[in-house]
N, C-alpha and C positions, 0 to 999 in steps of 0.2 A: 733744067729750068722749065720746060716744056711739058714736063712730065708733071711737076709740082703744082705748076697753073694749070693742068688739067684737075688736078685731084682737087687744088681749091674749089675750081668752079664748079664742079663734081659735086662735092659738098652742098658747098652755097645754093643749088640749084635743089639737091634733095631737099637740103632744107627751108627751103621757101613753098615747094610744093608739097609737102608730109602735111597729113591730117593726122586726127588723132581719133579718137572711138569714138567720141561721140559725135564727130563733125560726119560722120560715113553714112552713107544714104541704104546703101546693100544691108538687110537684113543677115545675108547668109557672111558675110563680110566682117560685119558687125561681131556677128559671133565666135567665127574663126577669130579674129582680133584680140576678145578679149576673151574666148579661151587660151591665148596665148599668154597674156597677160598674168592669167591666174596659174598656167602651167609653170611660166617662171618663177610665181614665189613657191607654190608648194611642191615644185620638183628641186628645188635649189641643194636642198641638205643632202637629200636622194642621190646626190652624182661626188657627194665627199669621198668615195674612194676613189673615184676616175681623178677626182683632181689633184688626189695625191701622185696619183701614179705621175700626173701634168708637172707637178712640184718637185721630183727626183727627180725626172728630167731634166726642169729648168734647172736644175741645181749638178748635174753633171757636167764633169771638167772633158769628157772622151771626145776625139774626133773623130769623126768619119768618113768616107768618100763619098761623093752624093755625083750620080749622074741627075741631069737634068733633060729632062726633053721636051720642056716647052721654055716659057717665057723668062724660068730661074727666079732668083728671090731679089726683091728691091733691098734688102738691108744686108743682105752677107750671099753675094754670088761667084763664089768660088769653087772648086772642086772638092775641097777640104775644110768641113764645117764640122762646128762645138754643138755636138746635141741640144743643151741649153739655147744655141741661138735660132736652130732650126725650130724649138719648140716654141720660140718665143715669139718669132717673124712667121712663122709659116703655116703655124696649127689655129684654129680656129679657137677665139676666146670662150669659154664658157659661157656665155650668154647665147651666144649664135651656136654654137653645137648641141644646147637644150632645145632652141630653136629648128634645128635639124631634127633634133627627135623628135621632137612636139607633132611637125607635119609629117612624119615618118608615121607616129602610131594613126594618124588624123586616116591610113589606109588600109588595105586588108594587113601589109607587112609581112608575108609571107614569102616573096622576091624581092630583095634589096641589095642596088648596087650603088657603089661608094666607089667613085671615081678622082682618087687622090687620099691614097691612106695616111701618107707621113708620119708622125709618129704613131698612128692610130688610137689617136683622145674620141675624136671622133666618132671613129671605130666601135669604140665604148660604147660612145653614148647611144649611138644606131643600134646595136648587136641587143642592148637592154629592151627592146622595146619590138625588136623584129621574133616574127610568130612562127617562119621559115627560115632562110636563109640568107646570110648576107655575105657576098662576093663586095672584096674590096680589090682595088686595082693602085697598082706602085711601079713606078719604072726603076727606083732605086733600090740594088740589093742592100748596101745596111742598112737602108733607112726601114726596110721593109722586116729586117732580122729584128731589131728593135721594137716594132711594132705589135711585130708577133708576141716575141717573149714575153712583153708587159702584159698584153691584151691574155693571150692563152682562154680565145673564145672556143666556145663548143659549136658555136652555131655561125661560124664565118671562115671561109676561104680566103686565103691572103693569095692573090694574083702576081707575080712579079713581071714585068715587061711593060712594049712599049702599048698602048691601049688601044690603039686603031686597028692592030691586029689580035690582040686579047679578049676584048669585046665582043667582037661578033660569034668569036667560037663558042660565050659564055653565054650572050642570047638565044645561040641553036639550040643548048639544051636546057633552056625554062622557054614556059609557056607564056609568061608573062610578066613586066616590073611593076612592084607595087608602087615602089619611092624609089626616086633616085636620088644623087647628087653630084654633079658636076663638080669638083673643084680641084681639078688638074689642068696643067699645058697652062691655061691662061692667055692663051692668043685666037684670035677671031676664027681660027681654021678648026682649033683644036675645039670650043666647045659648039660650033655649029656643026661638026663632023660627028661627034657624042651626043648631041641631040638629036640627030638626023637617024642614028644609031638605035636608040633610043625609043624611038616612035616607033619602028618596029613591032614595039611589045606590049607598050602602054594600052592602058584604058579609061573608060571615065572617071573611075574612082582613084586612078593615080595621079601621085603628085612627083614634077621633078624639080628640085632647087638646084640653083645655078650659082657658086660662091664668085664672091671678086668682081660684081659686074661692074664696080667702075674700076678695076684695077689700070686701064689703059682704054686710049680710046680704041681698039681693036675689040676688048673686051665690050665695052659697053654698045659699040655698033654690033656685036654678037648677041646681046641681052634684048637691044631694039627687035632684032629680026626674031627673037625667038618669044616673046611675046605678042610680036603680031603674027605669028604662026594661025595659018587656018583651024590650025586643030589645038590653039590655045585660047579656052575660054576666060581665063582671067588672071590677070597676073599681080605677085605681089612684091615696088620695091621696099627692101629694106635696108639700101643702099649696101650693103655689106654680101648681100643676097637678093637674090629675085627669087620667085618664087611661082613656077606655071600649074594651074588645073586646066583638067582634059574634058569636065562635063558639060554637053552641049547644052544642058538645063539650063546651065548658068550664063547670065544676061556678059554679050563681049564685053571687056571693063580691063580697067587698069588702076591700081592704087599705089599711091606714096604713101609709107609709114613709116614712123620711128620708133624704137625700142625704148 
């Protein structure tokens, strides 16, 4: 029940405070916005084979064993899950995973880390648009065998393990992350401990997205603090995501939007 009346007011609260494009004062804001806007219609057709691959999935009867190591799933949290359910509760809709690309290519794209592969639609959609490499991180081995198979990228390393210890080995050897994205663990330790991680590498022209930030209030007291991070110039919610830059150019801010 506690959990439920979180997520309402959750809601309720985005949505009273969301602006839209033309209500936005930021010129640089402005444009990120509604180049998002137009990335959505005309990259939509563009991602029809990732969605297929999304569509077998969901249409798959197999079970699997799923370790979890952070917060587990709100709709099917058991040891022993239907692919179809995992892909249905746990992978990012297509509208937000064009959205993850969108701000993905918005940077050099040459280091990109994917923190929460699951079935790897995602994966996909990141790996399209990345110029370097892209390291994805999984605690679960089938979920992580699954991911592979479908995706069969040339240009991404599937990480298996737990990510606290995974990560750091993976930042020793790049120089730097272009884009990141947070959407694993899901509790206040796990993604303030990955952006801490994180920061390490960045620079002004990276962006890092943070998926779930109101999945719980652990999560969203994780989204507050990493937003008023010293070394985050602006943040973007999407309620479903936040969204940090690192350039000092840019005036400190914070925006509510909707999709």
């Amino acid at each position: 029940m506690i959990n439920n009346f979180f997520s309402f007011y959750s809601f309720l609260s985005h949505w009273l405070k969301k602006v839209d494009g033309y209500s936005l004062q930021s010129p640089f804001v402005f444009q990120v916005y509604q180049g998002l806007q137009n990335y959505l219609k005309t990259e939509s057709v563009s991602s029809n084979q990732i969605e297929k691959v999304r569509n077998s999935l969901l249409a798959s009867s197999q079970k699997i064993q799923v370790l979890d190591l952070g917060a587990g799933s709100k709709k099917v949290n058991t040891h022993q899950r239907k692919v179809s359910d995992i892909t249905r509760y746990s992978t990012s809709p297509k509208k937000y995973a064009l959205l993850y690309q969108y701000f993905c290519q918005l940077t050099p794209a040459k280091q990109v880390i994917e923190l929460g592969t699951c079935m790897g639609i995602t994966t996909q959609y990141l790996a399209k648009v990345t110029k370097g490499h892209l390291y994805t991180f999984e605690g679960s081995d089938e979920i992580l065998q699954i991911a592979r198979s479908t995706g069969r990228l040339t240009n991404a390393s599937y990480i298996l393990g737990d990510i606290s210890s995974k990560l750091p080995k993976i930042l020793s050897t790049i120089d730097q992350v272009d884009f990141a994205l947070i959407d694993a663990n899901h509790t206040y330790y796990g993604a303030t401990n990955y952006f801490g991680l994180l920061l390490n590498k960045i620079h002004k022209d990276s962006i890092i997205a943070i998926g779930d930030i109101y999945w719980s209030k652990e999560m969203s007291l994780a989204w507050k603090e990493i937003k008023n991070h010293p070394r985050v110039f602006l943040s973007l919610d999407f309620f479903e995501c936040g969204i940090a830059f690192f350039n000092p150019k840019l005036k400190k801010d914070e925006f509510v939007l909707g999709l």
